[in-house]
Each structure stands twice: as C-alpha cells, then as structure tokens.
C-alpha positions in Angstrom: 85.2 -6.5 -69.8 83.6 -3.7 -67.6 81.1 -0.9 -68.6 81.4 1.5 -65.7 77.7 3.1 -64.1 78.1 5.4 -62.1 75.2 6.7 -59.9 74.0 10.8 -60.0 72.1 10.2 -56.8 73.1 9.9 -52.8 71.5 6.8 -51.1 69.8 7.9 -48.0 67.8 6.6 -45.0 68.9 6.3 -41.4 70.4 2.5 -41.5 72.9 4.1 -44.3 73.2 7.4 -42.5 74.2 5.8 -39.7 76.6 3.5 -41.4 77.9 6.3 -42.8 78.7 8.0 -39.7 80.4 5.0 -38.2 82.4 4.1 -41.5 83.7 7.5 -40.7 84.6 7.9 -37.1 86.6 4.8 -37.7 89.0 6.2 -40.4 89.0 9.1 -38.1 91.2 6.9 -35.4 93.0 5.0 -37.7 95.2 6.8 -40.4 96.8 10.2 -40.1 96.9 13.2 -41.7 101.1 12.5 -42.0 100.2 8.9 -43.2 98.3 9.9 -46.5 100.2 12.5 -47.3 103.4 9.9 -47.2 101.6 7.1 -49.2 100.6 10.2 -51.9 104.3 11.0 -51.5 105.2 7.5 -52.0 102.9 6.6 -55.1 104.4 10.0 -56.9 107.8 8.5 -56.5 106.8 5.6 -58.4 104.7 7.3 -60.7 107.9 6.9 -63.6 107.7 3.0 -62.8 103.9 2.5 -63.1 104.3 4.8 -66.7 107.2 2.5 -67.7 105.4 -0.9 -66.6 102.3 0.4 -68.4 103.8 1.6 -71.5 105.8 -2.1 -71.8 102.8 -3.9 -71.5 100.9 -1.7 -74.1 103.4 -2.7 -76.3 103.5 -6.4 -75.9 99.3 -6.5 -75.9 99.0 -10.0 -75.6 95.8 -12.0 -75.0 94.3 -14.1 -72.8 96.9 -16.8 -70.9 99.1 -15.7 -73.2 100.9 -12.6 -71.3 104.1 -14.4 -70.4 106.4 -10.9 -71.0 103.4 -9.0 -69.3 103.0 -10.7 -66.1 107.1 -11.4 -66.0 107.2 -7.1 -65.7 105.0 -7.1 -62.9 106.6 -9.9 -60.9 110.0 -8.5 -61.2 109.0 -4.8 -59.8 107.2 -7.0 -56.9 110.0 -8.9 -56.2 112.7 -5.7 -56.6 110.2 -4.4 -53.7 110.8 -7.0 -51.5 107.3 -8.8 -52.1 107.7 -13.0 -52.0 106.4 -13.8 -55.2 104.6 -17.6 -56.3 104.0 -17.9 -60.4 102.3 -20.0 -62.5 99.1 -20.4 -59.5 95.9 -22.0 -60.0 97.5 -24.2 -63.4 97.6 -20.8 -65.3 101.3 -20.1 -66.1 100.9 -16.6 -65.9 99.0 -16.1 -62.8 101.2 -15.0 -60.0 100.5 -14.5 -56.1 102.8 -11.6 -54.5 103.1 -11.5 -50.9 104.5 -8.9 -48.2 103.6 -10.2 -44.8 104.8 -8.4 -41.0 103.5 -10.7 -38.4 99.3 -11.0 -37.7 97.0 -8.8 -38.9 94.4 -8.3 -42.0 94.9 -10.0 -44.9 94.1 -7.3 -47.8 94.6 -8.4 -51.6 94.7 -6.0 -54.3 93.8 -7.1 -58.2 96.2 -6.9 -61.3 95.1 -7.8 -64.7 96.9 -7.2 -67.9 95.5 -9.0 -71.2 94.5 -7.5 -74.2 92.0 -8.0 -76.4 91.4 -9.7 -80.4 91.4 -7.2 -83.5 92.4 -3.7 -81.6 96.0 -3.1 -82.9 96.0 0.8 -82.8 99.2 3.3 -82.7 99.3 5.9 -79.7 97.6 8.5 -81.5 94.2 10.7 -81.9 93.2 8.9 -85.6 92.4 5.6 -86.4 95.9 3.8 -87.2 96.6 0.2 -86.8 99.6 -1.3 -86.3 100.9 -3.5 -88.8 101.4 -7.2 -88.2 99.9 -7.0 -84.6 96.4 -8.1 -84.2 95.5 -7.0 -80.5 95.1 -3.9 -78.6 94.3 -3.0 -75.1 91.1 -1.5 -75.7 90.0 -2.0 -72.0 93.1 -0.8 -70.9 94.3 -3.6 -68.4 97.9 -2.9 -69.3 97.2 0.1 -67.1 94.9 -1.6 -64.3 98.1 -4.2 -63.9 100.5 -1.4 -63.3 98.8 1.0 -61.4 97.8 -1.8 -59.0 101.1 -3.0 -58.6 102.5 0.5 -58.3 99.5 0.3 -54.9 101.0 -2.2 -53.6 104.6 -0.9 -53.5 104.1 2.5 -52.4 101.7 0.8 -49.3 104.6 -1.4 -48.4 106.9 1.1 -48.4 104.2 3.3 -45.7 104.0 -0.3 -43.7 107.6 -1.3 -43.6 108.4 2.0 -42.3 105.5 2.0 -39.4 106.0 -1.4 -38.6 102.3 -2.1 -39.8 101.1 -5.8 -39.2 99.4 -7.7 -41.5 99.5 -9.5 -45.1 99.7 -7.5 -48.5 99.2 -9.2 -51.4 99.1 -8.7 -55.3 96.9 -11.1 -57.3 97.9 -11.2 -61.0 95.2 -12.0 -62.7 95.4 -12.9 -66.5 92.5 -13.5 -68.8 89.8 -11.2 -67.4 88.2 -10.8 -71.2 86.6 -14.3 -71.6 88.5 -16.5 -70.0 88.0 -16.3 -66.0 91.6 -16.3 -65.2 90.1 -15.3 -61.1 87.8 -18.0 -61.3 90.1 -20.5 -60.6 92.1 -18.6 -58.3 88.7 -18.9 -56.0 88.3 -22.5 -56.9 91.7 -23.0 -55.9 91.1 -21.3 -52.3 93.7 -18.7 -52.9 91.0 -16.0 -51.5 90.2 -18.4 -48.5 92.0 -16.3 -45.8 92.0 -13.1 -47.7 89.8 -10.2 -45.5 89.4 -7.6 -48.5 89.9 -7.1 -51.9 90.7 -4.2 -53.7 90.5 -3.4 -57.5 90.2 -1.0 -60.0 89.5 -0.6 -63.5 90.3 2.3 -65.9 87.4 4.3 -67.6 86.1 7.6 -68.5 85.6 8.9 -65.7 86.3 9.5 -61.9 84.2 7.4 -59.6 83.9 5.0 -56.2 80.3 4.3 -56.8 79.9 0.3 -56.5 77.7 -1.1 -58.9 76.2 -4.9 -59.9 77.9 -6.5 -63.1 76.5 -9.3 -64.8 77.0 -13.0 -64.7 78.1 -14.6 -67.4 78.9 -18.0 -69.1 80.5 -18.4 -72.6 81.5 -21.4 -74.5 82.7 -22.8 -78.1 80.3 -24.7 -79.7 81.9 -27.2 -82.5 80.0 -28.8 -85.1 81.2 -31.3 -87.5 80.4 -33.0 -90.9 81.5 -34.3 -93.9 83.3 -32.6 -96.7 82.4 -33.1 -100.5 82.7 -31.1 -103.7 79.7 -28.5 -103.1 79.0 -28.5 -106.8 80.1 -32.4 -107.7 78.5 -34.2 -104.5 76.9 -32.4 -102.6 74.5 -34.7 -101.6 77.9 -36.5 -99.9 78.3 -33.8 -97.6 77.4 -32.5 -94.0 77.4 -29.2 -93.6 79.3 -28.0 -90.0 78.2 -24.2 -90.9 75.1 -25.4 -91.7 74.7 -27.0 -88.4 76.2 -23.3 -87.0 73.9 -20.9 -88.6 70.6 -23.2 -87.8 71.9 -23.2 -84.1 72.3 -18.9 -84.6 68.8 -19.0 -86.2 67.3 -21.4 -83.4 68.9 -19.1 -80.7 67.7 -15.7 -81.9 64.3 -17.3 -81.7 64.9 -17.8 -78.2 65.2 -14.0 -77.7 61.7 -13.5 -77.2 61.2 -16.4 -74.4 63.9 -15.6 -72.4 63.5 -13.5 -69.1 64.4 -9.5 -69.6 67.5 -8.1 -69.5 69.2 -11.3 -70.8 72.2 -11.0 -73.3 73.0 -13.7 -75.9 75.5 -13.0 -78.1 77.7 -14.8 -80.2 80.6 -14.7 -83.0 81.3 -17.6 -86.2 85.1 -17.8 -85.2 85.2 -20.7 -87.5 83.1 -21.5 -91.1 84.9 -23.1 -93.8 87.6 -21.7 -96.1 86.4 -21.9 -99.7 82.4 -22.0 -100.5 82.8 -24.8 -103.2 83.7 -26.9 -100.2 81.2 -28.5 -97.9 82.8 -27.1 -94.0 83.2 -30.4 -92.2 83.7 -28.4 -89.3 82.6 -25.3 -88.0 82.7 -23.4 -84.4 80.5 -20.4 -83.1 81.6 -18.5 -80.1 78.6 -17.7 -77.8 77.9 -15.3 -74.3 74.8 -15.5 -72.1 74.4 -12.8 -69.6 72.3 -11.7 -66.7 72.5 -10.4 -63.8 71.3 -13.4 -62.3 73.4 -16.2 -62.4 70.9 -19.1 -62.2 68.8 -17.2 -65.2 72.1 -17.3 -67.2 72.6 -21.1 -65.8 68.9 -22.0 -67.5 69.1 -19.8 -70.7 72.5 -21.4 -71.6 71.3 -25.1 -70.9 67.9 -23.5 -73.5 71.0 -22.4 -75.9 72.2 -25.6 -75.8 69.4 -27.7 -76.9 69.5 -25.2 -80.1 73.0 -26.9 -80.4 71.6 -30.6 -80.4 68.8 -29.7 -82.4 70.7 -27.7 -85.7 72.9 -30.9 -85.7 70.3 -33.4 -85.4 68.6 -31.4 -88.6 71.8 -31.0 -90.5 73.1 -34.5 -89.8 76.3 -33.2 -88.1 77.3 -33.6 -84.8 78.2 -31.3 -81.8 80.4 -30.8 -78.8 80.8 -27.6 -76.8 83.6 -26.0 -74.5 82.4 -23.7 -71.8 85.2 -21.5 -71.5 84.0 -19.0 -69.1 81.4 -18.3 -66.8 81.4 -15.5 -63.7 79.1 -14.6 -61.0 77.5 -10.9 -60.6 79.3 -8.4 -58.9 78.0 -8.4 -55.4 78.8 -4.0 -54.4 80.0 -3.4 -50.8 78.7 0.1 -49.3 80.9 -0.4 -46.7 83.4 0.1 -48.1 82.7 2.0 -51.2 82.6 4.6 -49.1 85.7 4.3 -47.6 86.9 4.0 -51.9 84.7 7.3 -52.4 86.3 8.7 -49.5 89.7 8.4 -50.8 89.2 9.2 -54.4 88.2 12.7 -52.9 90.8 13.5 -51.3 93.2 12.4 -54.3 90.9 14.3 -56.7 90.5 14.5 -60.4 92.6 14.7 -63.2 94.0 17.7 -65.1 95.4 17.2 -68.7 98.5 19.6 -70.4 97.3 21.4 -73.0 98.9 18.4 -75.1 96.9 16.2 -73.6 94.0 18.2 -74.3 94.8 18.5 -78.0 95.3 14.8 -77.9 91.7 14.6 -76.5 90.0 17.3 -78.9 91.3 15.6 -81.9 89.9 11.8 -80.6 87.1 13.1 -79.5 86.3 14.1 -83.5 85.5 10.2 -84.1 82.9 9.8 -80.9 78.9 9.4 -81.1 77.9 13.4 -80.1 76.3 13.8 -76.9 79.6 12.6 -75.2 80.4 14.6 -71.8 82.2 17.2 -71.9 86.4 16.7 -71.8 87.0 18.6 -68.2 84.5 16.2 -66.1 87.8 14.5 -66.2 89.1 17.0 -63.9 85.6 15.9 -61.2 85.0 13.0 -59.2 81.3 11.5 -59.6 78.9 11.7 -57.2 78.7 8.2 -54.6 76.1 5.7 -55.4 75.2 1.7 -54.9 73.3 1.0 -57.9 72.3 0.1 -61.4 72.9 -3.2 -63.5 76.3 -3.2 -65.1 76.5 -4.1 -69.2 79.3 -6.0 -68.9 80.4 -9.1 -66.6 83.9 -9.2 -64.9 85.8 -11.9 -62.9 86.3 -9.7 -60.0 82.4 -11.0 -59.3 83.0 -14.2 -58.4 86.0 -13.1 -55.7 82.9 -10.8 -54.4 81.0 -13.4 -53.4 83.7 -15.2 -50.9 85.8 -11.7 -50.2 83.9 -7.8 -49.7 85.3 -6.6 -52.6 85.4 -2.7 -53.5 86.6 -1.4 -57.0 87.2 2.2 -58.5 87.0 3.4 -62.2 89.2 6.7 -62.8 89.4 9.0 -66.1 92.0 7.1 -68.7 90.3 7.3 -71.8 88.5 10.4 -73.2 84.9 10.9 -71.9 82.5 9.5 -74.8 84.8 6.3 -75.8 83.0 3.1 -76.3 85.0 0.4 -74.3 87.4 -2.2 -76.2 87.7 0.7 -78.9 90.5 2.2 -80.9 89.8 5.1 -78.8 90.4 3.5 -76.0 94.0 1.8 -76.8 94.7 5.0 -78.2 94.4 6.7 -74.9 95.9 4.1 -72.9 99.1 3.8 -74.7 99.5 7.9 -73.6 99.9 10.1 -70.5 96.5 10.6 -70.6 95.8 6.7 -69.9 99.2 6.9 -67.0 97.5 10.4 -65.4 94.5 7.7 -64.4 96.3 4.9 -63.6 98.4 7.0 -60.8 95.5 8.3 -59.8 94.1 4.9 -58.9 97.1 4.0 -57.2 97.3 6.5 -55.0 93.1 5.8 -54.2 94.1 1.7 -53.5 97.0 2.8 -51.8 95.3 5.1 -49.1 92.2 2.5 -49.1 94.6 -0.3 -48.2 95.8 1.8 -45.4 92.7 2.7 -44.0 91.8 -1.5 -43.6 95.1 -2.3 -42.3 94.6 0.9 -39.8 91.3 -0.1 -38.9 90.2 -3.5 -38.7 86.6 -2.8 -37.8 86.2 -1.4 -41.1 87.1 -5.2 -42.2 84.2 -6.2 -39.9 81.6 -4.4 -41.0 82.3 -5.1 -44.5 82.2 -8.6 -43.9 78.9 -8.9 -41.9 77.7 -6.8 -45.6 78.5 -9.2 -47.3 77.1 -12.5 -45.2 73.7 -10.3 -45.2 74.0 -10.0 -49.3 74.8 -13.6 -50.3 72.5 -15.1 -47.3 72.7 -17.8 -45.0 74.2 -21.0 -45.9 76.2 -20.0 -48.9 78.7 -22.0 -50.4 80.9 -20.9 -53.8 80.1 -23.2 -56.9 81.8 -21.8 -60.2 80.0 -21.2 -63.1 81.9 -23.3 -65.1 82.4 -26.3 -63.3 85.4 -28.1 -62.8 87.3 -27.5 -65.8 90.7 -27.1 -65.8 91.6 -23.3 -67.2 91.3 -23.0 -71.2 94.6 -21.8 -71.9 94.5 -22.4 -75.6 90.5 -20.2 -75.9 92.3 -17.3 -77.7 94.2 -19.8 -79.9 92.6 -20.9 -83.2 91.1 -24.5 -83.1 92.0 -27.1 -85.0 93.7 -25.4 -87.7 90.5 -23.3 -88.3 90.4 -19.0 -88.6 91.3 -17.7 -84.9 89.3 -15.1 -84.0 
C-alpha cells in the first residue's frame, strides 16, 4: 500500500559523485553489451506468460492470506522453469520460497506480491463499472507486481543457466502486503538471513528508480463488548459496544493535536450493530498509526490505546485489541538505486497504441485536473534519494536486515489515486501488462548486474550497516504473533469490511 515519490532533483556532492563513479566502473566489468540485450530478449519471450499470469490473477482478486488460486499460478510457472519451490513458509499457506541455485555465489531475492484489496470490484474498462457479486479489486495492482517479478526471475535464470552463472536466485511470494505483513514474518522467520539483495518493484504512474522512505506502520482491531437490551424497552439494561467504539474515535481524534507531526491515525467501524433498536453488545473499529519513525508510531499507538481502556471504562463495556500489522520505514539504498536507475534507462519508457491511448483519454475524464500529462508515460523520472513516503509497505522491514532497491513503472494512467477504480481498471488491461514487462526486464538486468559484480553487493551492504547503525538487531513491530490469517475475514459473525 505504496504512494510512489519520486524526486525532480540530482543529489550531489563529492562522497555521492564518487560513489557514483565507482557504482559505475563496476557494471562496466561485469555485464556485457550481448548479456542485456539476451535477458531483454529473454523477458520479451515471456512477455505472453507474465500477461496471462497477470490477467488470471486480476480475475481471481482475492484478499489478504486468502490468494490460494493466486500464489498456486505463480508457483507452477516457477516450478515449469526449473526453480525448487517450498509453499506454505513462515505459517502462511500461501507464502512460497522459489529457489534456483548453481554452486557459490550471491544470494539475490526478488519480491512477488499478489493480494487485492476490500470494496474495488471494477470491470476492465475506462467508466466506473463494478462487477457484480465480487467485492475486491486490485486497485494497487499486485496482480501485476506478482507476475512481472516472477516473469524476472525466469528470464534471469534462463541468461544464468546458459552462462553457467553461480549463485542463488530466489522468488519470495509474498501475500498480504495491504494490512497484514505477510514479509514480516518471512524476516521473523530468518528466511532473509543469508539473502545478499533484494529486489522489488511496485506498479504506478509513472517511470522511476528514485528510492524513497515509506512509513512505519502498526494497525490493529480493537473489540469492545457489552450487553444487549431492547433500546427502547430497557435500555438502562444495556452496554453499548459502539458506544464504547465511537468514545474511543472521539478520544483519539483528540489526540491529533498532541501527537508529534507528520503522524497518521486512521481508522474504519468494520463492525457496529445490525438494527438501532438494539443495544450492539459488540462492536470493532479498525485502526492505522503511521510515521516515519517507528518508535513514534510505537508510543502514539500505546497513547491510542489508553483511548481504548478509557471509552470502555466510561461506557461500562470491555475491550481487547488485535494488532494485526505493524512494518518498519523503508530504509533507501543509493547504491544501488542507481544501479535500478541505471537499468530503467536503458529499458526506457512506455509507449501506448492508440487503443491504449483512447483507453487512457476516456479514464482520465473521472481524475482530479492538474493530473500530468498522459505521454510522461513514455519518460523515465529523473534519480533521487528522498522525501517521506504516504504510504507504509512490508518490503521496509526486509530493508532493514537486506539492501533493498525497488522500482515503480507507468501501469495505471498518470493522475490515478492509488487503491482506485482507476487503478484496477488499468491493471486488468495492456496498459497495466506494458509496465509490468517493463519492470521485468529492469529486475531482470539489475539481478544480472549483482550476480556479475559482487562488489556492487559490498558496497550496498556497508550502506546499509552505516543507515541502521551499530549494534542493530531486527525486532518486529508486532511482536510475536503468529500471522492473522482470518484479518480480512469478518469477526465473530459481525459486517466484514
């Protein structure tokens, strides 16, 4: 649950310059002209296979550890490939670990994620249309992130069987990015512990390497219950649960103003009674805290919490909450961003048919005006480390044990709000696949580049040790829990959400 920034200006100063420079010279001796233009080669091969893998899991759009036909499409084109494949990881069914190993060498991991999200069924086309009888959508387009990145990892095993390239290759699939953590527990588990790199990518509207901080995050359920009576008859019998939710909401957007800036609190009633001549005896509100500093997020949620204890102490109800998610900031790696940048160059932008345009035009009809204009599609942003993401991803918290390096390339139209009709719109179409094979072919050369040229690896590593500082150790955000498999399921009975 990403919102891309991408930076308009060049970092510069002689440290970087000089980074630069070397980052360079040591592509320079590793790949080939003949090797990238083979792994392009390759990934336009399988272009028809990341389309058909995308398209499938546009259709099936399901949500959060709940993507058992989604991740069983990507497994089977890894393991028609030849990669070793290990399901049901990390006690999340479908989480899946894909391996090609040949002999010693860098271990480099590239990210799959395919879950959709609540309330964005939407048909294929320009308009608002909803499809009837299915509730979600991929409105952050993951069923395209999932295949592209798998479609990556083929086409670079095909370009290191053929050289006899050592080293590990493996796919990560990745399920409940949108709230529930699903990577979390993958690093809890120590699946990243001998991984060197770890590549990603995430679909957008636009064309850009630029590395950038997300926030950290941790969201929970709180439940409140009561006692029912006859709201008219008795209600002096009864305990209101919503009454316990909406004194919590009340308590908590009092908070606002004493919390430290740029902190997010948001929340949902995903549960508040069926018929208003009944007392709820239970109730649930879905809250987010959000920073970009996880030990502000740690304190403001413990501050959130106290408005819990307090609405039931008033209402004479009681309270229990479920942290279901919690993620670390993204921690951006120059290093080898630039190697990404580098890359995405070289593959380019994106050029639409004039179908594709016409498509675009007509969407384009229902965006906010000031949107940019529908050929910067066609360009590749200009490089930058900076600015505070307003979202919070999963991928943070492998960024903190792992240098970590993602991409965002063009698959919805410029101007779309993310998790948006618009958005699953575009990514059920061509114009959604054009991106994703696009991004496969940038993994696919960046993969390349580390396996060529392990001092890259090096240099991206002592980044990172510098960033996180001495004496680090991983502590997730939310504990020890075991992974909520049921948090997109409706609780005890009540509305889902």
């Amino acid at each position: 649950m990403r919102i891309s920034t991408f930076s308009r200006s060049l970092l510069a100063g002689g440290a970087l310059a000089a980074a630069l420079i070397a980052a360079s010279g040591a592509q320079a001796k590793g790949l080939t002209d003949a090797d990238r233009a083979e792994i392009l080669k390759n990934v336009d091969a399988d272009a028809a296979q990341i389309s058909d893998a995308a398209m499938k899991i546009w259709g099936f759009a399901e949500v959060g550890y709940q993507e058992t036909k989604s991740t069983a499409v990507l497994q089977e084109q890894l393991r028609a490939a030849g990669f070793d494949v290990k399901a049901g990881v990390a006690g999340m069914p479908t989480a899946f670990v894909a391996s090609y190993k040949n002999g010693a060498g860098p271990v480099v991991a590239v990210l799959a994620e395919f879950d959709a999200l609540p309330g964005l069924a939407q048909k294929a086309e320009p308009t608002r249309s909803p499809i009837a009888g299915q509730a979600a959508g991929h409105g952050c387009g993951h069923n395209l992130f999932g295949a592209a990145s798998v479609g990556a990892a083929v086409s670079l095993k095909q370009w290191m069987v053929k050289h006899n390239v050592k080293g590990e290759l493996r796919v990560y699939g990745a399920p409940a990015e949108e709230g529930g953590s699903g990577k979390v527990y993958l690093v809890r588990e120590g699946l990243f512990n001998d991984v060197d790199v770890a590549l990603h990518w995430h679909p957008g509207n636009a064309n850009s390497a630029s590395q950038g901080v997300s926030m950290s995050n941790i969201s929970g359920k709180f439940r409140f219950h009561g006692a029912s009576a006859h709201a008219a008859g008795a209600p002096w019998k009864g305990r209101s649960a919503l009454d316990g939710v909406e004194i919590m909401d009340v308590a908590t957007n009092f908070l606002r103003e004493h919390v430290p800036d740029k902190t997010r609190i948001h929340y949902v009633i995903t549960s508040g009674g069926s018929a208003p001549n009944v007392v709820p005896d239970f109730a649930e509100v879905y809250y987010y805290v959000r920073h970009t500093d996880p030990q502000i997020v740690r304190d403001v949620w413990q501050r959130v919490s106290k408005a819990a204890d307090g609405a039931a102490m008033a209402t004479g109800t009681s309270v229990e909450v479920e942290i279901t998610g919690g993620v670390y900031n993204m921690l951006p790696n120059d290093t080898l961003g630039r190697v990404m940048d580098s890359n995405l160059r070289r593959v380019g932008g994106i050029t639409w048919t004039a179908e594709e345009t016409a498509f675009a035009q007509k969407l384009a009809t229902s965006l906010t005006p000031g949107a940019p204009p529908l050929d910067s599609v066609k360009q590749v942003q200009p490089y930058g480390v900076d600015g505070d993401g307003g979202g919070s991803t999963d991928v943070a918290d492998i960024s903190w044990v792992v240098p970590t390096v993602g991409l965002s390339t063009a698959t919805f139209v410029p101007g779309s709000a993310g998790h948006s009709w618009q958005n699953v719109a575009a990514a059920g179409s061509t114009i959604g696949v054009k991106g994703a094979v696009n991004a496969a072919k940038t993994l696919s050369l960046t993969g390349a580049d580390l396996f060529s040229n392990p001092d890259l690896i090096k240099q991206a590593k002592a980044e990172l040790d510098k960033k996180r500082g001495p004496n680090f150790s991983y502590k997730a955000m939310l504990g020890d829990r075991k992974p909520p498999l049921d948090y997109r399921k409706p609780h005890g009975g009540q509305a889902g959400e």
